[in-house]
C-alpha angles and dihedrals in degrees: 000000000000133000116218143182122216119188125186111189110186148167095282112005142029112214119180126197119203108194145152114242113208117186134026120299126185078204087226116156109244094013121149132263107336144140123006112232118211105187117221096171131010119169139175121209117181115214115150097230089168094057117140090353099111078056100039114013086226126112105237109242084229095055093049091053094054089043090050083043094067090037096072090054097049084049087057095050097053088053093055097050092036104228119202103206130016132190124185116202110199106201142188098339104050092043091070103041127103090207096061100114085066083057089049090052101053095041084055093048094050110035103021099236125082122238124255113225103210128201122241092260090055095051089050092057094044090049087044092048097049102036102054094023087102086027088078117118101013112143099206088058113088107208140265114051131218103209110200114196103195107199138173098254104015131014120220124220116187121168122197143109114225089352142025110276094165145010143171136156124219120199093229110117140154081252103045088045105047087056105048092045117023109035113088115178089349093310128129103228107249094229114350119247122245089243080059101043088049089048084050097046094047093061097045087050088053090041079064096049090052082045098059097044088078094018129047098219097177096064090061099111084188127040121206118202122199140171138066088284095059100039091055097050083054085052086052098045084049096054085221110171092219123022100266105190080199099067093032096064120102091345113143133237122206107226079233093066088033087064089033096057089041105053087055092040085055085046098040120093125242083258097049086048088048087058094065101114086212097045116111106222084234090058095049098090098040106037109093086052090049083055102052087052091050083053101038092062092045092058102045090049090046091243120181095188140012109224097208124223133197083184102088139132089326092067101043093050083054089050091058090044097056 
């Protein structure tokens, strides 16, 4: 048995998974059948690291502070449980700035490993990895699967079955496209206007076709949704008074009440947002960008229905570890 650490840092959140790995493992992202993992501590931590960067190319002192922030109780949560190994994936955010060896230098500081900033094909194989690895066998589930990992700066489309077949990374996110559409003088459009959401959907619709030029996306016979974006809009779809990962977990979402949820998130004011018992106040802002992207993808496969993981990049980061 081995004890291992797993950090995603993302665009908008860092998330860290504390588990015991039974079994050998090659860690190669999408392997077949290897370690068990028995999770002692999994946590979510929204910070906006990628605040301001698609404007400036620059990571926001501010941002880098809550993100170090989260980094010393993580820090204190590895040394309780008393990980072995640990292993921290920088994703979409600080891929782009030009301040990122600032980011590299606190993590090290703090944590004691330096973070390895992977590219878009890596995090695809990591989401693909953690989020079919239990997945395996089903008989309800066509393969092969198209795994969507929906982030805040760059969503991640895979397609395989026991392995990888195809990957690419496209730098459309809830993050990324709030920002570059919504937020006028520093203001969140409430609600966003038609001439806005248009503007929003069209680059999501180009970010596919960029997509299926590497990824046929069409060929997918199940489609696997991750991320904070896709997991709220199956709280939504669910009515729960409180997010319960539990329930959320391989649910499933009709593209009908996909395009449903997300028409009224688009028309729904930051307040109204705010009202949703299962929103995260980190999500409030983002979310109905994070949902036309969901449908947009849906749309654009044919889906019919998201099967919706809790089991993403962390995972499979976890998986590698271990």
């Amino acid at each position: 048995m081995t004890r291992v650490a797993a950090i995603d840092c993302g665009t908008n959140s860092i998330r860290l998974l504390v588990a015991d790995a039974t079994g050998a493992s090659d860690g190669a992202p999408g392997a077949g059948p290897a370690a068990e993992l028995a999770e002692l501590d999994r946590r979510m931590t929204i910070v906006r690291l990628g605040q301001g960067v698609d404007r400036t190319g620059r990571l926001a002192p501010e941002a880098l502070e809550r993100t170090f922030a989260a980094c010393r109780e993580y820090a204190d949560v590895i040394k309780e449980h008393g990980a072995e190994r640990v292993r921290f994936v920088a994703t979409s955010a600080s891929r782009d700035a030009e301040n990122r060896a600032d980011f590299v230098r606190g993590v090290v500081d703090i944590l004691g490993v330096e973070p390895e900033v992977i590219t878009g094909d890596q995090e695809a194989e990591f989401s693909f990895t953690g989020a079919t690895r239990e997945l395996r066998g089903r008989d309800d589930l066509a393969l092969p699967y198209l795994v969507v990992d929906i982030g805040g700066g760059s969503t991640e489309f895979v397609v395989g079955d026991d392995r990888v077949r195809a990957a690419r990374s496209v730098d459309v996110g809830c993050v990324r496209m709030t920002e570059r559409h919504l937020v006028h003088d520093g203001t969140v459009a409430d609600p966003p206007t038609e001439k806005q959401i248009a503007a929003m959907r069209a680059d999501i619709e180009a970010a596919l076709d960029l997509a299926e030029q590497t990824v046929p996306l069409r060929e997918a016979r199940t489609l696997v949704g991750l991320a904070g974006s896709v997991t709220t809009v199956s709280a939504i779809a669910q009515e729960l008074p409180a997010y319960d990962s539990a329930r959320i977990h391989h649910s499933r979402v009709s593209r009908d009440r996909v395009r449903e949820i997300t028409g009224w998130l688009l028309r729904a004011t930051h307040a109204e947002r705010a009202a949703i018992p299962s929103m995260h106040p980190g999500r409030v802002d983002v979310i109905g960008a994070g949902a036309l992207v969901l449908l947009a993808i849906m749309e654009r496969t044919g889906a019919e229905e998201v099967v919706v993981s809790e089991h993403d990049i962390l995972d499979g980061i976890a998986w590698s570890v271990a």
